[in-house]
N, C-alpha and C positions, 0 to 999 in steps of 0.2 A: 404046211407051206406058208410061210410067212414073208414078207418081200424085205429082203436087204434094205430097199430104197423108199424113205416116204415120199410120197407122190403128192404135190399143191400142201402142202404141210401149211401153210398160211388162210388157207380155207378151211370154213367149218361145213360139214354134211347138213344141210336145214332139210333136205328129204331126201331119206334111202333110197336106193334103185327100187325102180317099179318098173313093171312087166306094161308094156302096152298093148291096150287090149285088142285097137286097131290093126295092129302090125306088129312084126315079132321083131320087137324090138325092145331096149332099155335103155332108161330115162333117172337121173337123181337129180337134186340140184343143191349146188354148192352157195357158201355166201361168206364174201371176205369181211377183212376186219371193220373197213367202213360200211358194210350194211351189204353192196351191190354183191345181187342173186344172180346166179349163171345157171343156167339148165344144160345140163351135158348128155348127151342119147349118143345109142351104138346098135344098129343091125345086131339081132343072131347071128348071122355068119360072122362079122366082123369080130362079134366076141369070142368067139368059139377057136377062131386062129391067136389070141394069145392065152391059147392053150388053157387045159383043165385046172378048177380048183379042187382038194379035196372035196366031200361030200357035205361035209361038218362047216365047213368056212363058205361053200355056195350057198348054204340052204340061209346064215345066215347075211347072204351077198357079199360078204368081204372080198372077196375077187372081181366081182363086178362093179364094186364101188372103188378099188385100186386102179381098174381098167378105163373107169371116167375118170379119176383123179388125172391118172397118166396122159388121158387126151388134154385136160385142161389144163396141164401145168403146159404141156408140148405149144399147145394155142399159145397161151399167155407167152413163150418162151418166143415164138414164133414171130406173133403179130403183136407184142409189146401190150396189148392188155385183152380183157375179156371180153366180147357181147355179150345178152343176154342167153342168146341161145348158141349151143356150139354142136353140132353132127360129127363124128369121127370123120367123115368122109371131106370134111371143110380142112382137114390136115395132108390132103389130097396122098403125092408120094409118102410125103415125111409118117403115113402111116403103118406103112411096112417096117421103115426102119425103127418106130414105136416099138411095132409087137417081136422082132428082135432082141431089142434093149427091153421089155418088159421080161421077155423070157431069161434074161440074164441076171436080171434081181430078181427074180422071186424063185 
């Protein structure tokens, strides 16, 4: 499974999704070309509804780091630019309609 669509294609990954340890949840953070770092995080559940990655592309997060991409471009697209920190749940409705449109490129 590889996704038709590049997701924030103008950010670079400065740290791969990481599992947190408090709460089951996932965390990466991006960083655009002038330097400014986003921290992107997603509930389990919330991941889990844009559906399964192979075995082979989760273990090495590729699905989970398309799925922050996805919420950060959607923010950026949304709210005209980035904060520091973005929660999937800060995309309030527009996150259904994400994991939709997510399921349709990849």
């Amino acid at each position: 499974m590889t996704p038709r669509k590049k997701w924030a294609p103008d950010w670079k990954t400065s740290q791969q999704p990481t599992r947190e340890n408090s709460e089951d949840a996932f965390w990466a953070e991006f960083e655009d070309a002038s330097g400014k770092s986003v921290q992107v995080r997603i509930t389990a559940q919330d991941l889990k509804e844009f559906g399964q990655a192979p075995p082979e592309l989760e273990r090495k997060g590729h699905h989970t780091e398309q799925v922050l991409r996805a919420i950060l471009e959607t923010y950026v697209e949304k709210h005209g630019k980035a904060v520091p920190n973005i929660d999937a749940q800060d995309l309030g409705y527009d996150i259904t309609i994400l994991k939709r449109k997510f399921a349709e490129d990849c």
